[in-house]
DSSP file (Angstrom, degrees, kcal/mol; ACC not computed):
  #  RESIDUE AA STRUCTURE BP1 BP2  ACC     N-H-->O    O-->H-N    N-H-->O    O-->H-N    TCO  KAPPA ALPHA  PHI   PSI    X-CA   Y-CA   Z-CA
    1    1 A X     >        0   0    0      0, 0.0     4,-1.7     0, 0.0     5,-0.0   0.000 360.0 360.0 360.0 -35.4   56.8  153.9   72.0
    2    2 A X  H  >  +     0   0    0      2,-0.2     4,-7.6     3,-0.2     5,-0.1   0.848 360.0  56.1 -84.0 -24.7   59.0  151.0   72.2
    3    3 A X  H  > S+     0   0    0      2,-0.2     4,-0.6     3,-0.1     3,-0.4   0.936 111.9  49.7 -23.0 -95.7   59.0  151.2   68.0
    4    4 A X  H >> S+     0   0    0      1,-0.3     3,-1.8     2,-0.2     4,-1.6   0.591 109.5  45.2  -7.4 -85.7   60.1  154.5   68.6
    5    5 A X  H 3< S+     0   0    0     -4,-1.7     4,-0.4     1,-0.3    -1,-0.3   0.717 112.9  45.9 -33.8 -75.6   62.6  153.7   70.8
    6    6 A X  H 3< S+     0   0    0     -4,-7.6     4,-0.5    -3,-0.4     3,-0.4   0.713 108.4  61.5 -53.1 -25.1   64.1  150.9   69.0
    7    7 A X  H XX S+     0   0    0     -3,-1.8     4,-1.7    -4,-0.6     3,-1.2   0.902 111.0  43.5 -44.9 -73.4   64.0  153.1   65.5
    8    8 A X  T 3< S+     0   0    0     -4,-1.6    -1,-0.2     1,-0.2    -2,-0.2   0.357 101.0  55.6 -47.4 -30.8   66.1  155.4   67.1
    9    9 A X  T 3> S+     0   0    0     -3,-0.4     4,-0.9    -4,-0.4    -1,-0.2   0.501 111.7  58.1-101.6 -19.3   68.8  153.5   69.0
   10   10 A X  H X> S+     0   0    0     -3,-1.2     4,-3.7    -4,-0.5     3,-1.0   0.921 102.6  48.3 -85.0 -52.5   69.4  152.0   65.2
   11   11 A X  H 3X S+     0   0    0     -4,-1.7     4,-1.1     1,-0.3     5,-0.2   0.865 114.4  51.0 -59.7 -26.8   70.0  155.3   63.5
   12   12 A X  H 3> S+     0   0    0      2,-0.2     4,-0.6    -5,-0.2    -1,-0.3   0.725 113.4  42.3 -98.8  -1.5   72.4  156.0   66.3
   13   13 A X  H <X S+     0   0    0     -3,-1.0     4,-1.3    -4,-0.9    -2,-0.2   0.591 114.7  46.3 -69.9 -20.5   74.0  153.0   65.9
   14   14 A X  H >X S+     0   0    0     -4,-3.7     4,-2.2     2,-0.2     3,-0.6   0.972 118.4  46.8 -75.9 -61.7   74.1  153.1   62.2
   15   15 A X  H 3X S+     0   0    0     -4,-1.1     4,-1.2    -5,-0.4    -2,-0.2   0.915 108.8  55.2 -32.8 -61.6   75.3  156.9   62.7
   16   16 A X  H >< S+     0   0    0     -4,-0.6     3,-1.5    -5,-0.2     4,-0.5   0.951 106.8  45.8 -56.7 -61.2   77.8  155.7   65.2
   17   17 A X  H << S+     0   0    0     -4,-1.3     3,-0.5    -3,-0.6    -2,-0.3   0.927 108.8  69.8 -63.3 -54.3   79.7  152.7   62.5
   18   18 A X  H 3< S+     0   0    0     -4,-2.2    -1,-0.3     1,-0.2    -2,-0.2   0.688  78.4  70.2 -54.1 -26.8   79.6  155.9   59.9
   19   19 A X  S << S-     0   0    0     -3,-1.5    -1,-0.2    -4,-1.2    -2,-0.2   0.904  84.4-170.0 -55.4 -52.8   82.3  158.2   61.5
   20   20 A X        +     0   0    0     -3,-0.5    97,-0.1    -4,-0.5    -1,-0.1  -0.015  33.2  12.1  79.2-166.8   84.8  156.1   60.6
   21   21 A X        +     0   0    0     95,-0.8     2,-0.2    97,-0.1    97,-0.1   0.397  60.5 169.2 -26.2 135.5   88.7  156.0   61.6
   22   22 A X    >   -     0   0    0     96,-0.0     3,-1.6    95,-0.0     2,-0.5  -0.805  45.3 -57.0-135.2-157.8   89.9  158.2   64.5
   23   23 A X  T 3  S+     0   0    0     -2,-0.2   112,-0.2     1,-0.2     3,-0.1  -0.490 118.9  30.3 -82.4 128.6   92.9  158.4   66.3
   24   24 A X  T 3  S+     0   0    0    110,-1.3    -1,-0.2     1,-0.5     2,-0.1   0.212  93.9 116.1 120.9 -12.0   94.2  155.4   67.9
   25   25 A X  S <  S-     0   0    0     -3,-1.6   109,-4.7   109,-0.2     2,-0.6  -0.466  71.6-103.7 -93.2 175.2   92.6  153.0   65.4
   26   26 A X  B     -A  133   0A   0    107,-0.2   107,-0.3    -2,-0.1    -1,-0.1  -0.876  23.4-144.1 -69.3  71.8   94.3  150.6   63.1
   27   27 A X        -     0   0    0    105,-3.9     3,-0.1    -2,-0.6    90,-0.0  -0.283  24.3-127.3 -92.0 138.5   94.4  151.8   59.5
   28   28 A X        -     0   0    0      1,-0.1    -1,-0.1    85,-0.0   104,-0.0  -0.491  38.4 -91.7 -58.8 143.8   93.9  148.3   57.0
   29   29 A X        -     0   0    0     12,-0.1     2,-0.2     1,-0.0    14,-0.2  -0.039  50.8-157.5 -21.1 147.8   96.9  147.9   54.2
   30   30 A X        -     0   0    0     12,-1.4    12,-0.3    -3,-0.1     2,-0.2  -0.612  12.7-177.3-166.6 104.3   95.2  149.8   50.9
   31   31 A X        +     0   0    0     10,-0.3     2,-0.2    -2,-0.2    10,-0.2  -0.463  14.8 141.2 -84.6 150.7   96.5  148.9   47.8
   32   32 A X  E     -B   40   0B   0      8,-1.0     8,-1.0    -2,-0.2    76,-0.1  -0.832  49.5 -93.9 161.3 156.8   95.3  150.6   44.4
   33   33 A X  E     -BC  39 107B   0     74,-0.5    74,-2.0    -2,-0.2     6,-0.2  -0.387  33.6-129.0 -87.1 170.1   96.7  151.6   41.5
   34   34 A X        -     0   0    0      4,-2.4     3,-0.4    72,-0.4    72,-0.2  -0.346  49.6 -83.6 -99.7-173.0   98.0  155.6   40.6
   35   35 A X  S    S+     0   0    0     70,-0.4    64,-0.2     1,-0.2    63,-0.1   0.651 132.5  62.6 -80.1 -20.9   97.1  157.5   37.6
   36   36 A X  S    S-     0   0    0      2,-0.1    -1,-0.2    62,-0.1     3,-0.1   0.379 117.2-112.9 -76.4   3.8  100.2  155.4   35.5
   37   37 A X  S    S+     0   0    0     -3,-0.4     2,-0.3     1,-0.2    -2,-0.1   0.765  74.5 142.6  61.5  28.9   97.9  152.1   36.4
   38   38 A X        -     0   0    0      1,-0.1    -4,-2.4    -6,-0.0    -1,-0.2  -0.748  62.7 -98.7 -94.4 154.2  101.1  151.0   38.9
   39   39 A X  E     +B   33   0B   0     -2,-0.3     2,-0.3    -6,-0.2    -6,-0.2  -0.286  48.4 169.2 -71.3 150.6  100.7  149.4   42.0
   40   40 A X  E     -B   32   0B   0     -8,-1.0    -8,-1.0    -6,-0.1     2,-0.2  -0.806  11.3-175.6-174.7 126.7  100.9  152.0   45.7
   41   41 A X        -     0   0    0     -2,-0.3     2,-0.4   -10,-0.2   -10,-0.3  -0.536  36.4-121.6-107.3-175.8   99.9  151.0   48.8
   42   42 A X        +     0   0    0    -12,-0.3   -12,-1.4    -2,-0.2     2,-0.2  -0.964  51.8 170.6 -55.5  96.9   99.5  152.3   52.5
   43   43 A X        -     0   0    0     -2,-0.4    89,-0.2   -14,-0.2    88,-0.1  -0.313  55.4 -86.2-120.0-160.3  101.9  149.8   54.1
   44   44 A X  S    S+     0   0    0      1,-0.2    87,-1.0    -2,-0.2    88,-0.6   0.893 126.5  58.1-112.1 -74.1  103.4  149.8   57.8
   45   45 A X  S    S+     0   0    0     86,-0.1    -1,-0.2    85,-0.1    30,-0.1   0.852  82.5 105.4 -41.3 -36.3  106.4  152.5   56.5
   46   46 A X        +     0   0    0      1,-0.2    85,-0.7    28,-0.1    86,-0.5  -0.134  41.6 169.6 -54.4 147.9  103.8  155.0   55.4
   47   47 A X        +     0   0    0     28,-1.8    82,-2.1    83,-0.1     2,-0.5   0.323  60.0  43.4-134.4 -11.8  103.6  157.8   57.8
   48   48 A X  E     -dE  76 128C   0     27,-1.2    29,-3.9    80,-0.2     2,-0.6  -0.780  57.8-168.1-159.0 109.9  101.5  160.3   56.2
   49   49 A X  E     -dE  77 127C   0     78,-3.1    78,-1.5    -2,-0.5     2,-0.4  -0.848   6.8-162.6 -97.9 128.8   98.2  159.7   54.2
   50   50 A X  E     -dE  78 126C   0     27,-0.9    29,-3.4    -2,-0.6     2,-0.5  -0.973  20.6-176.8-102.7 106.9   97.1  162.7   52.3
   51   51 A X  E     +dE  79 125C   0     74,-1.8    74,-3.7    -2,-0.4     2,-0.3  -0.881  10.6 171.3-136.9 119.9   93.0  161.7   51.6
   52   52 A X  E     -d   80   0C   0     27,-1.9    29,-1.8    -2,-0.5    72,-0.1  -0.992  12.4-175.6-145.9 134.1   90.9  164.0   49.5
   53   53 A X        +     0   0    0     70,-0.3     2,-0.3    -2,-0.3    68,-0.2  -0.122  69.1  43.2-137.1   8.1   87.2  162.6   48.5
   54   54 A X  S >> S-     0   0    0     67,-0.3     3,-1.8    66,-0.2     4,-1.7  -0.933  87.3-101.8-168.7 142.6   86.4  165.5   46.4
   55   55 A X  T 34 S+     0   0    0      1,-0.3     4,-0.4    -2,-0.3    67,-0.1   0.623 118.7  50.7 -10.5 -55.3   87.7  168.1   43.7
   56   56 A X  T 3> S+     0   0    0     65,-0.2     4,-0.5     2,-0.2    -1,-0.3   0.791 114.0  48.7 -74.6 -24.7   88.4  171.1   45.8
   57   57 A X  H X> S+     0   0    0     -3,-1.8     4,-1.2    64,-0.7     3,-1.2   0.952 110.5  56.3 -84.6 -42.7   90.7  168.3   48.4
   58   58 A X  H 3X S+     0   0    0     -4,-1.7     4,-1.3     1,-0.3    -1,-0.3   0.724 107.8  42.0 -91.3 -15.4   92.2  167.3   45.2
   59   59 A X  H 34 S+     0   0    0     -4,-0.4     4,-0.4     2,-0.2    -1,-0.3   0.229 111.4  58.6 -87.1   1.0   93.4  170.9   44.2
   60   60 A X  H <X S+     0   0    0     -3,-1.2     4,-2.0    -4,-0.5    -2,-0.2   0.666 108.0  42.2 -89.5 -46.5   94.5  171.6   47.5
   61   61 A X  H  X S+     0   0    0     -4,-1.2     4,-2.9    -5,-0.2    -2,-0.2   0.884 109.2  55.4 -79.3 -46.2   96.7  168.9   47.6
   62   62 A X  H  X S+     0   0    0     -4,-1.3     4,-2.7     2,-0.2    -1,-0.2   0.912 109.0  53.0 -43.0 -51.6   98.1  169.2   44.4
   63   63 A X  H  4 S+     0   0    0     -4,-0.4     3,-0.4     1,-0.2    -2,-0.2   0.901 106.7  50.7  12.1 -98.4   98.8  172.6   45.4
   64   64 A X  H >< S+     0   0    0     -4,-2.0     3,-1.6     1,-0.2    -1,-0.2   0.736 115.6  38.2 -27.1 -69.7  100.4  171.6   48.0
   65   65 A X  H >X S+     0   0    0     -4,-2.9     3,-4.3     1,-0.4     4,-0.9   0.850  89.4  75.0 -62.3 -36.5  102.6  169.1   46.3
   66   66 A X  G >< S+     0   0    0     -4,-2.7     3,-0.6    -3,-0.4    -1,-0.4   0.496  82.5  81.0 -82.2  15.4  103.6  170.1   43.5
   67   67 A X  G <4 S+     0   0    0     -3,-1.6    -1,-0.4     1,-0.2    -2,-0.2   0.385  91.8  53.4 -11.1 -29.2  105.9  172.4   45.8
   68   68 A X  G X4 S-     0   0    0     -3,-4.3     3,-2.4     1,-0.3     2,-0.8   0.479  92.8-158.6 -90.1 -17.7  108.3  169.5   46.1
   69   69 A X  T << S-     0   0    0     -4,-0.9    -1,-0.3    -3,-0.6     3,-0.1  -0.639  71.4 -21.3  79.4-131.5  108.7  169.0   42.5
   70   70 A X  T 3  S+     0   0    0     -2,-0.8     2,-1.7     1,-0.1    -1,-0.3   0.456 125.5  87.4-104.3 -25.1  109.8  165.5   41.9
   71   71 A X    <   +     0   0    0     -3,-2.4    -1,-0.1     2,-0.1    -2,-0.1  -0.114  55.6 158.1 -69.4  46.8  111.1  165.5   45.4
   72   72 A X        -     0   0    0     -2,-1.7     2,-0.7    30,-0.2    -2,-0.1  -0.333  54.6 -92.9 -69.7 174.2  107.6  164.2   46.9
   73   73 A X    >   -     0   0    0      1,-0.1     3,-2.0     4,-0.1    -1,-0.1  -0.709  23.2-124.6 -79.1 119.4  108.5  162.6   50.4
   74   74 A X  T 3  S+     0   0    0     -2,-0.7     2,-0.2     1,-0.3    -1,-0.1   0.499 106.9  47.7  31.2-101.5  109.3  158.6   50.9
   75   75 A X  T 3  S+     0   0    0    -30,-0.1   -28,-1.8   -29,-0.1   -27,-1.2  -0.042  90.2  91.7 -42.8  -9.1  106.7  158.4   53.5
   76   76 A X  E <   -d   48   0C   0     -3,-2.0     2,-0.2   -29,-0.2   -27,-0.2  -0.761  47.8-166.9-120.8 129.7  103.8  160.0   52.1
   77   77 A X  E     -d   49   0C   0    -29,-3.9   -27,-0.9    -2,-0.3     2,-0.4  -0.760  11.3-147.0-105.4 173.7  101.2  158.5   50.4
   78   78 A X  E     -d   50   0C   0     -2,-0.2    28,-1.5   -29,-0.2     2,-0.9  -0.969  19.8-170.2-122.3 115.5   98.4  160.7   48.4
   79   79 A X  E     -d   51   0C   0    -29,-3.4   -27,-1.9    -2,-0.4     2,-0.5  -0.700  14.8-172.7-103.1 103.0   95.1  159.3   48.2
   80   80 A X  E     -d   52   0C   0     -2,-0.9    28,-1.5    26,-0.5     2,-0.6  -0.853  21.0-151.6-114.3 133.3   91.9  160.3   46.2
   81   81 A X  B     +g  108   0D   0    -29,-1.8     3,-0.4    -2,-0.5    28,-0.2  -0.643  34.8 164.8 -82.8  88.4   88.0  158.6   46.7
   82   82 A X    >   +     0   0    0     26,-2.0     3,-1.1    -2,-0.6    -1,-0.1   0.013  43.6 110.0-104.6  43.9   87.2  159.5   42.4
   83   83 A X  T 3   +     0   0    0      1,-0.2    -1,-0.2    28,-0.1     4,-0.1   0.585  62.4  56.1 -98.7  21.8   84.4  157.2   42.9
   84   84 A X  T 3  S+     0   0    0     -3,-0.4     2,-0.4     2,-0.1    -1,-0.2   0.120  89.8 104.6 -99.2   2.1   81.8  159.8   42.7
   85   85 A X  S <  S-     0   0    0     -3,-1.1     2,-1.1     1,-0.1    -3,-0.0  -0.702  85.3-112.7-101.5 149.3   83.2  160.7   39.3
   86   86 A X    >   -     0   0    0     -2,-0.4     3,-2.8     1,-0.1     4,-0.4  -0.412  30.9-132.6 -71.4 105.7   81.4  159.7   36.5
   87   87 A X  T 3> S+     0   0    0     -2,-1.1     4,-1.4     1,-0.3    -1,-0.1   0.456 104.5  53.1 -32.5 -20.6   83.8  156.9   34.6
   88   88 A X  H 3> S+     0   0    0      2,-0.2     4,-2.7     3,-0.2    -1,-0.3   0.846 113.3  47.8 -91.8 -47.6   83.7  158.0   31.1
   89   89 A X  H <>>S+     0   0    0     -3,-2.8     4,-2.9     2,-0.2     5,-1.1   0.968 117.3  47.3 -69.6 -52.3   85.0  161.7   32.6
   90   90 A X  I  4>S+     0   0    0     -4,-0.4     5,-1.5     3,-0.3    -2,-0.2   0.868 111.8  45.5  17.3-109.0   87.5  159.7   34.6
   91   91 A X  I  <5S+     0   0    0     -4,-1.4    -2,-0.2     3,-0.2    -1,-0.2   0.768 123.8  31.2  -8.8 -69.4   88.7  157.7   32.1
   92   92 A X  I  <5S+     0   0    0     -4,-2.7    -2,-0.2     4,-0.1    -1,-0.2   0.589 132.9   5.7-105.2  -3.8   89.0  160.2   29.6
   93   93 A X  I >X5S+     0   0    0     -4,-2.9     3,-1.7    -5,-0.2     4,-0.9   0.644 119.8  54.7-137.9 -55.5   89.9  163.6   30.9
   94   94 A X  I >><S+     0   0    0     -5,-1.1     3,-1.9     1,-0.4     4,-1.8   0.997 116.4  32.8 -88.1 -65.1   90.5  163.3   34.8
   95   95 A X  H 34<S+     0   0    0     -5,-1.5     4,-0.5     1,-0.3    -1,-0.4   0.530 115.1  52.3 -58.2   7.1   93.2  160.6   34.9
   96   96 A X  H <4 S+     0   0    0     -3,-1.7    -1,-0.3     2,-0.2    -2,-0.2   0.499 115.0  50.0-111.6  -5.8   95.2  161.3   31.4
   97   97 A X  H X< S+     0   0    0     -3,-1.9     3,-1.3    -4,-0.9    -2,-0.2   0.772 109.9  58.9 -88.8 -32.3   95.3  165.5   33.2
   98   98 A X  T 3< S+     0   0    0     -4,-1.8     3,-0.4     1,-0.4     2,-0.3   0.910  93.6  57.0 -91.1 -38.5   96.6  163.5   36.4
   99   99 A X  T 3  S+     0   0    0     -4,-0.5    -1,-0.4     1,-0.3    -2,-0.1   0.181  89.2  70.5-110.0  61.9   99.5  162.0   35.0
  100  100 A X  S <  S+     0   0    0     -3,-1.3     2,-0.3    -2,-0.3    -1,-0.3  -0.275  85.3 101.9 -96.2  20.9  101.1  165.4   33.9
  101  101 A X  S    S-     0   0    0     -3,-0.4     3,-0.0     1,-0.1    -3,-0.0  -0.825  80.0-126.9-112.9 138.8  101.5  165.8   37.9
  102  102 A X  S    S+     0   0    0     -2,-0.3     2,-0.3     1,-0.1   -30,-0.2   0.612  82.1  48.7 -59.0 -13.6  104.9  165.2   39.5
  103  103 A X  S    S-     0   0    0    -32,-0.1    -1,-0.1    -3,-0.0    -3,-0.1  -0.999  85.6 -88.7-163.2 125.2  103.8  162.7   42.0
  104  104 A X        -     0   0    0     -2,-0.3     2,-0.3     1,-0.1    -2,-0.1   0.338  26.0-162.4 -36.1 132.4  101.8  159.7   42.5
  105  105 A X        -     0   0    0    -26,-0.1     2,-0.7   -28,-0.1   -70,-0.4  -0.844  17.1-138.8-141.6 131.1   98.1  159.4   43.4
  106  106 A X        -     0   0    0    -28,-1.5   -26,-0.5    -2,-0.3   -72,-0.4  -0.757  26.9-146.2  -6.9  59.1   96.6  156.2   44.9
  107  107 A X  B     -C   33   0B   0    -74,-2.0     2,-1.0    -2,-0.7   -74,-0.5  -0.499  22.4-171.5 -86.6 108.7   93.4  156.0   42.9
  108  108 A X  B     +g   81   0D   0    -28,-1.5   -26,-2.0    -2,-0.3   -76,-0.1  -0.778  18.5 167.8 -86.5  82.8   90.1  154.5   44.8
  109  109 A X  S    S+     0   0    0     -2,-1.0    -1,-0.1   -28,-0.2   -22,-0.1   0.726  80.8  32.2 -86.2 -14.7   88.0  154.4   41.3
  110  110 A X  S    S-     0   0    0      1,-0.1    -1,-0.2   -26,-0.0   -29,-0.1   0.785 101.4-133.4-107.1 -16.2   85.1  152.0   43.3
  111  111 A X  S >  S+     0   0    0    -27,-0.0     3,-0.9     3,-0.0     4,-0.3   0.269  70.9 118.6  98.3 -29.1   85.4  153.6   47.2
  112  112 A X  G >  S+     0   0    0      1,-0.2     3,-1.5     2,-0.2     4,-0.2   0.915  74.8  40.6 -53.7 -50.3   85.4  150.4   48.9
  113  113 A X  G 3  S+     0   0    0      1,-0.2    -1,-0.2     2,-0.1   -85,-0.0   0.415 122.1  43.2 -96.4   5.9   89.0  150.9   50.5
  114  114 A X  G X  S+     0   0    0     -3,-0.9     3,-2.0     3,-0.0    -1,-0.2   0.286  80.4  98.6-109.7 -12.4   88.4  154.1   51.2
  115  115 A X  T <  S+     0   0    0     -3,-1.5    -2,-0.1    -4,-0.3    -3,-0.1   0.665  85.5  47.1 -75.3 -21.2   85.1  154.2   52.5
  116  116 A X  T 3  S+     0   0    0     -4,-0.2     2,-1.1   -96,-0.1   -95,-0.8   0.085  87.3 112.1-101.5  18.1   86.0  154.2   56.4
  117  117 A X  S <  S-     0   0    0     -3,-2.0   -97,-0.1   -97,-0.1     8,-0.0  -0.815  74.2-114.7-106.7 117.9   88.5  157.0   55.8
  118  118 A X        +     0   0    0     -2,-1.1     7,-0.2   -97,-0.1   -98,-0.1   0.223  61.6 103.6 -20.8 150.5   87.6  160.7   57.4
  119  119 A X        -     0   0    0      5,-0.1     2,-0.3   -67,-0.0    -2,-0.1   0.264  50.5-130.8 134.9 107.8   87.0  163.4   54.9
  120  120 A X    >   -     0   0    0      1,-0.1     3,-3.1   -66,-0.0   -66,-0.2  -0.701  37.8-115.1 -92.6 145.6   84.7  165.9   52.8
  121  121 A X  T 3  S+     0   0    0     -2,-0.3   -64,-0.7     1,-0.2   -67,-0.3   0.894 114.5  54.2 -47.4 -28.9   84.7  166.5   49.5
  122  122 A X  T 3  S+     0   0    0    -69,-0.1    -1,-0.2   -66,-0.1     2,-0.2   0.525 108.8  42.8 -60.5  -3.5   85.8  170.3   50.4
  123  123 A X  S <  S-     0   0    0     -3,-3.1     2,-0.5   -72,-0.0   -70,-0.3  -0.901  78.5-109.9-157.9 163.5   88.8  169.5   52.5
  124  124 A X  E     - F   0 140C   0     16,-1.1    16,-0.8    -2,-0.2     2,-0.6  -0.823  25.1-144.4-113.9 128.8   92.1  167.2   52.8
  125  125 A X  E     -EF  51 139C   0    -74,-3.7   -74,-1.8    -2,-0.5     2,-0.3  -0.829  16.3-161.1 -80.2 131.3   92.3  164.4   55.6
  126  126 A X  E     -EF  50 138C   0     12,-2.4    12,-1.4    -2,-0.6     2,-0.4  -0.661   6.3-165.6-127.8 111.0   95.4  164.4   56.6
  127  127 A X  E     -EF  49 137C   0    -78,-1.5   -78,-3.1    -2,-0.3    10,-0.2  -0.480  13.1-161.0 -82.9 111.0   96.7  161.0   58.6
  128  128 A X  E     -EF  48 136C   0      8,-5.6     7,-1.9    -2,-0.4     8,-0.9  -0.701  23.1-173.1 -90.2 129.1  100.0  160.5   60.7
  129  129 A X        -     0   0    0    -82,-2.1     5,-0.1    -2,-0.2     2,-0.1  -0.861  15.7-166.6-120.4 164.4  100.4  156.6   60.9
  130  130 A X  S >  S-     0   0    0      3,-0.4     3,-1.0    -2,-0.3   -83,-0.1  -0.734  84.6 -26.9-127.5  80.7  103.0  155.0   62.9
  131  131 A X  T 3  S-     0   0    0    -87,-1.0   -87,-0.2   -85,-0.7   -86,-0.1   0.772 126.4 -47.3  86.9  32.7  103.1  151.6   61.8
  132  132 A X  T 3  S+     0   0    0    -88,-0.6  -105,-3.9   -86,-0.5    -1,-0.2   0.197 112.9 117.4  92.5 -24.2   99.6  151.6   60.7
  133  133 A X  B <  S-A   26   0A   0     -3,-1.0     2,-0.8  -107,-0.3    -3,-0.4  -0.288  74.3-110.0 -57.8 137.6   98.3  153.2   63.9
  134  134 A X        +     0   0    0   -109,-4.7  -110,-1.3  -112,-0.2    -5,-0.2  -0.762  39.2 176.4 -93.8 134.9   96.6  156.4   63.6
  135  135 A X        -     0   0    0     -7,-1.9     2,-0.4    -2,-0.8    -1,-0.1   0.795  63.0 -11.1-104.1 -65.2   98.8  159.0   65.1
  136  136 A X  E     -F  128   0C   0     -8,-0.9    -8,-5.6    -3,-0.2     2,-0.4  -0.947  53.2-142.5-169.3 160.2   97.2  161.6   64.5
  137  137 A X  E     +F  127   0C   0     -2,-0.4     2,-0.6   -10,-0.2   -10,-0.2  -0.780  20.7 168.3-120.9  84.2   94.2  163.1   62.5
  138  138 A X  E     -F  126   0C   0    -12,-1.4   -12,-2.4    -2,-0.4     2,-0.4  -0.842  18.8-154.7-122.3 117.7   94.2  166.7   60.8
  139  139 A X  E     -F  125   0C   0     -2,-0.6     2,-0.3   -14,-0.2   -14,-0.2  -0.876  22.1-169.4 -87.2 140.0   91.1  168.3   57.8
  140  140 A X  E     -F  124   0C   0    -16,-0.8   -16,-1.1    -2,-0.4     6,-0.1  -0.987  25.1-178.7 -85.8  97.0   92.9  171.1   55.7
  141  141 A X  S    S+     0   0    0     -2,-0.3     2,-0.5   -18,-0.2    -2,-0.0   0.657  71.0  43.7 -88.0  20.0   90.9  173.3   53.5
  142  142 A X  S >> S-     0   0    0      1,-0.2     4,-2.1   -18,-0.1     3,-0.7  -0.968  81.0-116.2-146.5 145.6   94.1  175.4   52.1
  143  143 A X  H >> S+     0   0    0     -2,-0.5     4,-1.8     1,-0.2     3,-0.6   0.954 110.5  57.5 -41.9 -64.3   97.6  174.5   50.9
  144  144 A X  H 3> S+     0   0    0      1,-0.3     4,-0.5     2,-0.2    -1,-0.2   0.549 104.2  52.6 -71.9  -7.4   99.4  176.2   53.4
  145  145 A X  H <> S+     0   0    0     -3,-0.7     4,-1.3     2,-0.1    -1,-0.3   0.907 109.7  49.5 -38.4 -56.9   97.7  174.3   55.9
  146  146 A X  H XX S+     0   0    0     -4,-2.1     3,-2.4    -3,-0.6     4,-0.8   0.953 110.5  46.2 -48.7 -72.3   98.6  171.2   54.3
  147  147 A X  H 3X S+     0   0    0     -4,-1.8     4,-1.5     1,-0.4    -1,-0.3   0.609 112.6  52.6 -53.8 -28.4  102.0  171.8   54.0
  148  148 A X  H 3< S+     0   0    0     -4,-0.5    -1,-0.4    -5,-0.2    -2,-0.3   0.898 108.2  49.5 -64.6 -45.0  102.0  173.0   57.4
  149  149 A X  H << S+     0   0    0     -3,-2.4    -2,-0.2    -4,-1.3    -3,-0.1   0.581 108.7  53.1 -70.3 -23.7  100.3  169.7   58.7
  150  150 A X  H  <        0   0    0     -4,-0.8    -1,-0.2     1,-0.2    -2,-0.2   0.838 360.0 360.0 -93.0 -17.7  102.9  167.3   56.8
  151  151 A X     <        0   0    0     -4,-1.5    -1,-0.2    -5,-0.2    -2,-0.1   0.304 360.0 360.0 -24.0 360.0  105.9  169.0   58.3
């Protein structure tokens, strides 16, 4: 029983370290290159991380942006997890399609810097920072969410 017990209290601690960021926490700097291989961070000025971990979040957001045109906003960063994509598809079809796009995207190609950030592949995290703090914390599955939620 005490097996048990202990067995149990680990999987909810492990469970517990998986949610990852909520509101009120700290987000770390995250640096990474865009689809042009140039340096974009998440710095201290960012106010609004757009975080998509899957296909459909990334066509949502696109969506979403390319409404602004060339005008994306300052403050906003766009961030995408492709480290479920297979590298050679990557490589050769997902990133040379990406930089036809008006507007920067972060690129997380291993996960690591990304890996505590809310989010399913089906839906867009979107993160209000104030100075790195998280502000607030809103998933989108539709463009006119989004667009509603960075306003």
């Amino acid at each position: 029983m005490k097996v048990f017990i202990f067995i149990l209290s680990l999987f909810i601690a492990i469970g517990a370290q998986a949610t990852g960021l909520v509101v009120g926490d700290k987000l770390q700097p995250i640096e990474l290159e865009n689809q042009h291989e140039q340096a974009i961070a998440v710095t201290s000025s960012t106010q609004i991380v757009l975080f998509s971990r899957g296909m459909k979040g990334g066509d949502i957001i696109n969506q979403a942006l390319e409404t602004f045109g060339d005008k994306q906003p300052e403050n906003l960063v766009y961030v995408a997890d492709i480290s479920g994509m297979p590298s050679l598809i990557a490589k050769f079809v997902a990133i040379p399609q990406m930089r036809d796009l008006p507007f920067n995207i972060a690129l997380d190609r291993e996960g690591e810097q990304t890996k505590t950030l809310p989010g399913d592949k089906a839906s867009v995290t979107v993160i209000h920072l104030q100075q790195l703090s998280i502000t607030k914390l809103t998933q989108v599955t539709d463009a006119d969410a989004l667009l509603t939620a960075i306003k």
